[in-house]
Phi, psi and omega in degrees: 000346207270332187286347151302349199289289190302307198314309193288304193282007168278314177320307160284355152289323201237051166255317169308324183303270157018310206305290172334271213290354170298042186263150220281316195220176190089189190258156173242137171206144200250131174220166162237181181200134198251146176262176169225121165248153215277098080051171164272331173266038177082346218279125158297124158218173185277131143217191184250163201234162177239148174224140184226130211223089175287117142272130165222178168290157183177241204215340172138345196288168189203088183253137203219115171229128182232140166229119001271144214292355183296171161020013162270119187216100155282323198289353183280323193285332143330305227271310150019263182309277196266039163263302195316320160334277198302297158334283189318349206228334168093020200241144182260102188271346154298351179253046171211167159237167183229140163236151189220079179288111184242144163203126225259132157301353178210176139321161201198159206221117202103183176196358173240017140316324172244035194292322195290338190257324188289337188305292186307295195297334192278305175298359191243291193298306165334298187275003185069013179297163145287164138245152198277142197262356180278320164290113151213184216202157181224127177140142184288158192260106190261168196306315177265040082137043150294185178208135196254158190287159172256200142223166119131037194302304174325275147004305194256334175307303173294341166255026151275318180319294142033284214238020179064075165263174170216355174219135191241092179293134173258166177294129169314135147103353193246010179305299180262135206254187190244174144202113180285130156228126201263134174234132174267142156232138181254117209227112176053040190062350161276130154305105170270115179248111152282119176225130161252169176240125221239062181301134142238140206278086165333309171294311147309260200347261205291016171267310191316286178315292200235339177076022164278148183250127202247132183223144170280159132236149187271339166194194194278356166272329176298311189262352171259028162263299180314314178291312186273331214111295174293122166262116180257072298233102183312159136355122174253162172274132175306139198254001186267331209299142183221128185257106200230140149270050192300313199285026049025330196312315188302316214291343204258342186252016126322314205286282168310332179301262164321322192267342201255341175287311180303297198325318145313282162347277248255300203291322169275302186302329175292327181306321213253333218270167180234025167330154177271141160353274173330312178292306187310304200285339179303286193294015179279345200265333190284312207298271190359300191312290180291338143334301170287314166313333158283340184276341167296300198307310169314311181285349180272335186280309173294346175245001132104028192247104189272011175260332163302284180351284192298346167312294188301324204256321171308316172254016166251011167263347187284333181296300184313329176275349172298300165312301158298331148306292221292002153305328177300301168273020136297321143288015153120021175286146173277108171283346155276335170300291201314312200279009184262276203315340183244096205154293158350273189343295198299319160320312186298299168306285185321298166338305185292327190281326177307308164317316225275131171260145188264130182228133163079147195283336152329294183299309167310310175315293207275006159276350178270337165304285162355284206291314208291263218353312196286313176299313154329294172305320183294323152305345165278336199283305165327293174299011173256299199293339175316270166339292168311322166300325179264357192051071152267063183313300197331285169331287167349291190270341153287324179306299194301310194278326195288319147318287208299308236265010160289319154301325168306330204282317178325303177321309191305304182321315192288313183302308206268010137308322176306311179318316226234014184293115190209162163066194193282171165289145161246143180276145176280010177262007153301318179296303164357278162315295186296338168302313200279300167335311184273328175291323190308318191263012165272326188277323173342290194291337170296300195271008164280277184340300165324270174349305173287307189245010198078241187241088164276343190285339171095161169296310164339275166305337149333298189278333170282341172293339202253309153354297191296291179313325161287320182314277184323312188280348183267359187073355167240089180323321184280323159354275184311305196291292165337284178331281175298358193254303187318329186303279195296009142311252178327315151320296235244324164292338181296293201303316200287319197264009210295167147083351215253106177265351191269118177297346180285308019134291177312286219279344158309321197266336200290303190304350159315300200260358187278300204306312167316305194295247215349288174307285172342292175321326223245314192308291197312308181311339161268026173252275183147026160267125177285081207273105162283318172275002172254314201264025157269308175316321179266314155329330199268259216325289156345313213266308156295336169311292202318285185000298200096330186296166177302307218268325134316306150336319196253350150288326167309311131350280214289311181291293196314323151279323171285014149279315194294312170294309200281355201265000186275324192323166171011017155276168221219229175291145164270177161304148069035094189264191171232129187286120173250136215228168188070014176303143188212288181292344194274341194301158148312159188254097185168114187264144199288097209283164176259138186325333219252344188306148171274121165269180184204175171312327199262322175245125203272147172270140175250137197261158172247074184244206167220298161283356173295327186279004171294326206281305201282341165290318198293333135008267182247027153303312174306303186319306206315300213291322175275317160316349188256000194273342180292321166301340188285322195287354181274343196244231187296000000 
């Protein structure tokens, strides 16, 4: 009897589960997608992967069986894949589950390369549309349902071909690849190994080669149109709408005001003091430094863009206070009172935002801006005791001013959430949630990167992922969710701009990423959210455009998606969009099959059903349901 014992309480774990992967109703829809595989002597190569993809009703879940199990980790992008769903549509995707089967003829290597198709395969069951099996497409699924770059496209071009596509979708801006090409010569028994770099246009290729038609898209509407048909009628943007920092203004000529005043101060005490030659002339050269930077600040301040002003007067205090500490403990100051004092400081600050109750998602964006700033500081302030412990003032004491005044922005942030506070309380375990989503879908995209290209990304970003995750195990969520949104900001410009030197090249994808953050802006304000910290972000970003340069260009990049992410942040359901049907000159030219169409090994039939999909789900639902149980208890 006793040997029954495990039998029964596995049974009585997974009958409700069991139940869930069953389902009575909903749709089925069969798709493919190419992929990339690692060869043994490293050689990438394309293959094609099957996806079978069920909505039914249900509780919120999202199961995901990939076969075979090497290198596949799909589920943050699963899980994605059906908020965007849900979003595009206007849908409460807690009153469903989605199952999602894949499976490969190889390891396949990643998952979020296929964010874009599982999006399109989720929104086509939902609505009971067909796909079309002659289309298929590559690219990641970003939060506002964008479609983020991949790589190893070339690769992936030849296995939709493979598998008969006649039409192959891309990330908008990736039409032209890098490609290294290596050549051996053998000169005298010596081997010469030569590697160039190689634009090629995908598109002229693979018409050429093969007579697939490569078409870019810009987002998940673009692509359940190609597939489906279905015209889903986007967000439109206020033809009025103007993204200004007006409200900043009193703050930024306060600002500039005080700080061009410290400077003055901090400039007599160096004058008055009694340093040695050496010491005067460094620190007269740090004061020089922040001089030009107020004069930046004046001019950002006269063209009225006030959130650059506070950037700017934000790093010409860190100098100038730099410069007055370290006169203090040059002169005979206790440099542990100093580094006490700003650990107060710091304390102190926190304590006030922590107290602040949050009402309206306005107001939430900016205590989670609030909160990373504060984890910020405490981390420059650790590295000042670093520093100090080796006696290292200099450091010491740039760390240490670079903390208080990282901690003032915290304040700032939290007061003008207060400004901007409307509507009910929200629990901070909304940041939670929303934290565990963005790591999840960062390390997804590092290490998809990684795979493709090794570590291009440097220890730095590397390291804000391992950050982020401690931020999240320590209990501080806005940490984390910043922390992780920078990583994988930045990770998806690297990957989009790699190899690409040509500037004209650039500023097509920067206006690319502006327009999105607009719209994203436009959205939240027709939500009735003010994204105060996305349209700082989009001001700050301009202030690089202008400059012109590549490496500017591409900081400008990195503000345009983080106004495009923060303006989204914790927003929640959309409208109901409107479907436009009946399409006719506008259709793809790829006629969409019909129940009566014939398959073959290469092209899958794709089924719309509703109780007919139990039998083919129910099956290997159960493996899904013992693979899913450590995530449910883990999740949701």
């Amino acid at each position: 009897m006793k040997k029954l014992i495990p039998l029964f309480f596995v049974l009585l774990l997974l009958s409700p589960l069991a139940a869930a992967q069953c389902p009575a109703e909903g749709h089925t829809v069969v798709m493919k997608a190419p992929a990339v595989s690692k060869t043994s002597t490293g050689e990438l190569v394309g293959v094609a992967t099957d996806f079978v993809i069920t909505v039914a009703p249900g509780t919120g879940h999202v199961y995901v069986e990939t076969w075979p199990l090497a290198e596949v980790d799909m589920q943050a992008s699963a899980r994605l894949a059906a908020e965007v769903a849900g979003k595009v549509l206007g849908v409460d995707m807690s009153k469903y589950d989605v199952f999602i089967q894949i499976k490969a003829d190889s390891p396949i290597i990643g998952g979020p390369s296929a964010g874009g198709t599982m999006t399109v395969g989720i929104i086509a069951a939902l609505k009971g549309w067909k796909v079309n099996p002659k289309v298929m497409m590559t690219g990641m699924i970003n939060p506002d349902g964008t479609i983020g770059p991949v790589g190893g496209i070339l690769e992936k071009a030849s296995a939709a071909h493979s598998v008969g596509a006649t039409l192959f979708l891309i990330p908008e801006g990736q039409r032209i690849q890098m490609v290294q090409q290596t050549k051996k010569k053998e000169i005298g028994g010596i081997i010469q190994i030569t590697t160039t770099s190689k634009r090629v246009d995908v598109a002229k290729y693979a018409k050429e080669r093969w007579g697939l038609e490569v078409k870019e898209i810009g987002d998940i509407y673009d692509a359940v149109f190609y597939f489906t048909g279905h015209r889903i009628e986007r967000p439109r943007v206020p033809e009025n709408i103007r993204i200004e920092t007006s409200f900043l203004k009193k703050d930024a000529e306060d600002d500039y005001k005080n700080t061009t005043a410290y400077y003055d101060e901090v400039e007599k005490e160096l004058k008055d003091s009694s340093v040695s030659y050496d010491t005067y002339t460094t620190l007269q050269a740090a004061l020089n430094d922040a001089r030009s930077i107020l004069n930046e600040s004046k001019a950002s301040l006269d063209q009225g863009m006030y959130y650059t002003t506070l950037s700017k007067d934000f790093q010409a205090r860190i100098a100038i206070r730099h410069v007055q500490w370290l006169l203090s403990v040059s002169q005979g100051g206790d440099m542990e009172k100093l580094l006490n004092q700003v650990d107060s400081e710091i304390k102190a600050d926190e304590a006030f935002i922590s107290n602040l109750t949050i009402k309206g998602t306005t107001m939430l964006q900016a205590i989670a801006a609030a909160e990373e700033r504060i984890e910020e500081a405490k981390s420059l302030l650790k590295d000042a005791r670093k520093y100090y412990y080796q006696n290292d003032y200099w450091d010491a004491v740039s760390n240490a001013a670079f903390a208080y005044e990282r901690a003032k922005t915290a304040v700032f942030w939290a007061k003008l959430g207060e400004r901007y506070a409307t509507g009910s309380e929200i629990s901070r375990e909304v940041i939670r949630d929303t934290a565990r989503e963005y790591i999840d879908n960062t390390k997804l995209v590092v290490t998809y990167i990684e795979s493709m290209f090794g570590n291009i990304l440097g220890n730095d970003l590397l390291d804000k992922l391992n950050n982020a995750e401690q931020y999240y195990e320590d209990g501080k969520y806005s940490a984390a969710l910043f922390t992780a949104m920078e990583a994988r900001i930045r990770s998806e410009v690297i990957l989009d701009t790699i190899g690409i030197d040509n500037q004209t090249i650039l500023q097509n994808k920067l206006q690319r990423m502006k327009d999105s953050a607009k719209v994203a802006i436009a959205m939240a304000q027709s939500k009735g959210v003010y994204p105060v910290l996305a349209i700082a972000y989009y001001e700050f970003a301009e202030s690089y455009e202008k400059k012109g340069d590549i490496q500017d260009l591409e900081t400008a990049m990195i503000f345009y998606q983080y106004a495009r992410e923060t303006a989204t942040m914790f927003l929640t359901q959309v409208n109901a969009p409107k479907i436009i049907e009946n399409i006719t000159s506008s259709v793809p030219q790829i006629a969409i099959p019909g129940n009566e169409s014939s398959t073959t090994s290469r092209e899958p039939a794709n089924t719309t059903s509703t109780s007919k999909s139990s039998s083919s789900v129910c099956g290997p639902a159960l493996i899904v349901a013992l693979a899913m149980i450590p995530l449910l208890f883990r999740r949701r």
